[in-house]
N, C-alpha and C positions, 0 to 999 in steps of 0.2 A: 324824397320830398314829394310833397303830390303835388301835383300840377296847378288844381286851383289854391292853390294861397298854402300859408303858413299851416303847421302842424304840432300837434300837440301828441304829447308821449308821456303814459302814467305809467311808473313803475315799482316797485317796492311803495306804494304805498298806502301806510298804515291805515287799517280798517275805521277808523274812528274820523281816520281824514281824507276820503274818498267824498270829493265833490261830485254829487248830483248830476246827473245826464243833463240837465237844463244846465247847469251850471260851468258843465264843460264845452256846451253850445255856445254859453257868453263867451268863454273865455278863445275858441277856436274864432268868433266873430271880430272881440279884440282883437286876436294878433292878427288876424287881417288888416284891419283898422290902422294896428300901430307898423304893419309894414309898409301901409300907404301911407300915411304921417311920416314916420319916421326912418323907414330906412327905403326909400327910392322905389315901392315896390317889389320889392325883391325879397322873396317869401325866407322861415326861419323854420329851425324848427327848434321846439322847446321840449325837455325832458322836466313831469315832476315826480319828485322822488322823495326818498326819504334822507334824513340825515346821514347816515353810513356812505350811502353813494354819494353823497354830496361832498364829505371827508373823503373816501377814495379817489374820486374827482381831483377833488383840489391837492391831494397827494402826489396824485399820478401825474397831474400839470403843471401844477403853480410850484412844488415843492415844502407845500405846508401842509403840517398834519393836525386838521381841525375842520370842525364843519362849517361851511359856509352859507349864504342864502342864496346867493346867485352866482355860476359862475359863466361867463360867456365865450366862445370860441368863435370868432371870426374867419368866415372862409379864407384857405391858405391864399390861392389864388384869385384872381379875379372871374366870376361866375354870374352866373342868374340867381346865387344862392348868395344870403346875405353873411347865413352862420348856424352855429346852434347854441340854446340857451340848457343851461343844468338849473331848477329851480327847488330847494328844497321845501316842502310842504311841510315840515316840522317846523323849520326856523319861520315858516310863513306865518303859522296858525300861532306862534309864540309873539311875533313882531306884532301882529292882529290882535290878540288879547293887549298885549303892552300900548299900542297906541291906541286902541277903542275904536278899528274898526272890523270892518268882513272880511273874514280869509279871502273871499275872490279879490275883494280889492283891494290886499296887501299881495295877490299876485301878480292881480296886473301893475301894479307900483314895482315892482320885482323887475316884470317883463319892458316895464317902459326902461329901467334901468337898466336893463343887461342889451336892449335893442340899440340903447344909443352906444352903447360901445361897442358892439356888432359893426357901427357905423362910423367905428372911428373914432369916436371921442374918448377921453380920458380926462375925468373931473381929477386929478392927482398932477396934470402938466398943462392944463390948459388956458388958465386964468378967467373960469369963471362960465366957460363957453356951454360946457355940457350941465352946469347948473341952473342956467338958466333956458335949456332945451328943455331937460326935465321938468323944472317949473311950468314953463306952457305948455307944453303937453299932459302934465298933471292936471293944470287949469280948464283947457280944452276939451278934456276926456272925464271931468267931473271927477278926478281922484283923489284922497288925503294927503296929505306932505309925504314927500319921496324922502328914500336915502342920502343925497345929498345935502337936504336942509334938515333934516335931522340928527344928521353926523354933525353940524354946525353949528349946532343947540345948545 
């Protein structure tokens, strides 16, 4: 993890969906952003990739074999490290086309989702908690509707 702030990691991916040197400055400025917001300060680091590794991933962890959009791993222990995020860039540019906005800003709707659970939450046991995190932090940060209220659509 580098020292000043959060980190971002491109890999396997596909040439049609390599975001732009500016683009990957927003999005390195983001998770700064959203680890002061959202998870205590305590820096992340985020993997984007492609579908395959993102299926691997959640193969290799969760015990399902399918690709997913985000998957999050929360530090084992208690650290200066908050976790690390898997984000697929396939599933991102497809959720992007499908709700009619910017691949960056179905990533970072991505990263705001997989940071709150870095942090602990879980919209599946919580009654409402990390739904409504999401929500103002979406609000706050100027982003489209998250996963959570789109799941609930």
């Amino acid at each position: 993890m580098s020292p000043e702030g959060s980190s971002l990691v491109f890999r396997a991916v596909p040439k049609s969906l390599r975001l732009a040197a500016g683009d990957k400055a927003k999005l390195k400025t983001f998770a700064n952003e959203l680890s002061r917001r959202a998870g205590g300060g305590r820096p992340f680091c985020c993997l984007l990739a492609d579908d395959e590794t993102l299926r691997g991933l959640n193969r290799e962890f969760r015990k399902k074999d399918y690709t997913t959009d985000v998957l999050s791993f929360p530090a084992i222990s208690p650290s200066s490290e908050l976790g690390e995020l898997a984000i697929s860039i396939e599933r991102a540019a497809e959720q992007a086309r499908q709700y009619g906005h910017a691949l960056l800003d179905e990533v970072r709707i991505l990263m705001v989702h997989g940071v709150l659970h870095l942090a602990g939450m879980d919209h599946e046991t919580d009654r409402g908690e990390m739904a409504r995190a999401e929500r103002k932090l979406r609000s706050d940060l100027g982003l489209p509707v998250g996963l959570i209220a789109r799941a609930s659509q």
